[in-house]
Steps between C-alpha positions, in 0.01 A plus 500: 500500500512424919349809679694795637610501871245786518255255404569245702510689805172677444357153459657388873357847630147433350462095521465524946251799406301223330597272711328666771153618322463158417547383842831284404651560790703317812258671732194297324645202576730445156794374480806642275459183263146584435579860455769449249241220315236803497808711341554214249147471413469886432817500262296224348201682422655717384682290242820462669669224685752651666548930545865451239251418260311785490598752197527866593223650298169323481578184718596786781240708494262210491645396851495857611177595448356120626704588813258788530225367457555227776547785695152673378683864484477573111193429265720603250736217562252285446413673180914516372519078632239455231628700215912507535457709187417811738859548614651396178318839352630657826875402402498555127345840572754585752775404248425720240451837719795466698730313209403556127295823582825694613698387176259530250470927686871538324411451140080578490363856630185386621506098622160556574324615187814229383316220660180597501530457108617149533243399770242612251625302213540216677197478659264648269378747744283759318317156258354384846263614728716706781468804664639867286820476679829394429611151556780444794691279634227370756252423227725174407541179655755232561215253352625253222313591166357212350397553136378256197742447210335641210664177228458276768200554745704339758526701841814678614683686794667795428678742765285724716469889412736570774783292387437584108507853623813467691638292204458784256607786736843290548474439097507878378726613812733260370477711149514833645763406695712346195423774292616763767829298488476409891629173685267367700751576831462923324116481471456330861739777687362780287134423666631437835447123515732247619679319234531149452752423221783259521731781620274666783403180632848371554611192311654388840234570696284246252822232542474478869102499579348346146337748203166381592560614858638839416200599188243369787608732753494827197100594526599668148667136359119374468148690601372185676791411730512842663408613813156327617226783424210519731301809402502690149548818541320782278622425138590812328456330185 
């Protein structure tokens, strides 16, 4: 999916930053051709041949943090431009404290002794070597899993604790919630979240500016098309 106008115009505020800690400048003696081919060859290094190509999760924050680290301000870009699997923890985690956390506080008492139990199980937490505490969400990773097929031998990917983690929370809300005899629309309003059935959303609305348009612009619709995240903030969980 084509970046956000937020995203494009933080990229338009950041490129002349870059521009001009690399020198790529009109007052070095370059002209706005050779600029714009320097812009060209950055979108290319970063796998991109053109800034519409660039998707708004990974392919983004590779360009962000590269833009950084042209302009030598963040080791920690340089660190995020190697692994894009940093912020995809970052975004994951975000989604299930401020979207599935609320929902799942209507029908469990305690979400964290709740989740705790299925981090544990998950992860095997108390078979391996790790420190007498409980497991949270900061000890998983957005990191595919790659495991060997016990029939086969043969190698395989499987999701990364983070998603299978967000995967089951959505899984047994969805239960809870059923079994509670709540609409989706109920269990949303009830936990103070903004809803994004049919109904809510407006079916004309959706006629007039496209359904991929209006879920894009819902940081609820989908975890990794929200609002760009730049710093994780303490997680409670």
């Amino acid at each position: 999916m084509n970046l956000s106008t937020d995203q494009v115009n933080l990229f338009w505020r950041e490129w002349p930053k870059s521009c001009k800690a690399m020198g790529w400048t009109r007052a070095n003696g370059m002209s706005a051709k050779e600029i714009d081919a320097k812009r060209k060859e950055f979108l290319l290094r970063c796998g991109f041949d053109s800034l519409t190509k660039v998707d708004r999760v990974d392919g983004f924050t590779k360009v962000k943090m590269e833009l950084l680290v042209l302009q030598g301000v963040s080791v920690k870009a340089g660190i995020e431009s190697e692994d894009l699997t940093i912020n995809k923890a970052r975004t994951i985690r975000h989604f299930i404290v401020t979207d599935l956390v609320p929902c799942l506080e209507l029908y469990v008492a305690d979400v964290r002794g709740y989740m705790t139990s299925i981090m544990e199980d998950k992860n095997r937490w108390w078979k391996i070597d790790r420190p007498a505490r409980d497991i949270t969400l900061m000890d998983l990773d957005a990191k595919p899993v790659y495991r060997h097929d016990k029939k086969t031998g043969e190698l395989k990917t499987w999701p990364s604790q983070l998603e299978q983690m967000k995967w089951t929370m959505a899984a047994r809300l969805n239960t809870l919630r059923k079994d509670a005899g709540d609409t989706i629309h109920d269990m949303r309003l009830r936990a103070g979240l903004e809803c994004v059935c049919a109904v809510c959303c407006g079916r004309a609305v959706a006629a007039t500016v496209g359904d991929d348009e209006l879920v894009a612009g819902n940081a609820t619709a989908d975890p990794e098309l929200g609002a760009e995240l730049t710093e994780e903030t303490i997680c409670p969980f």
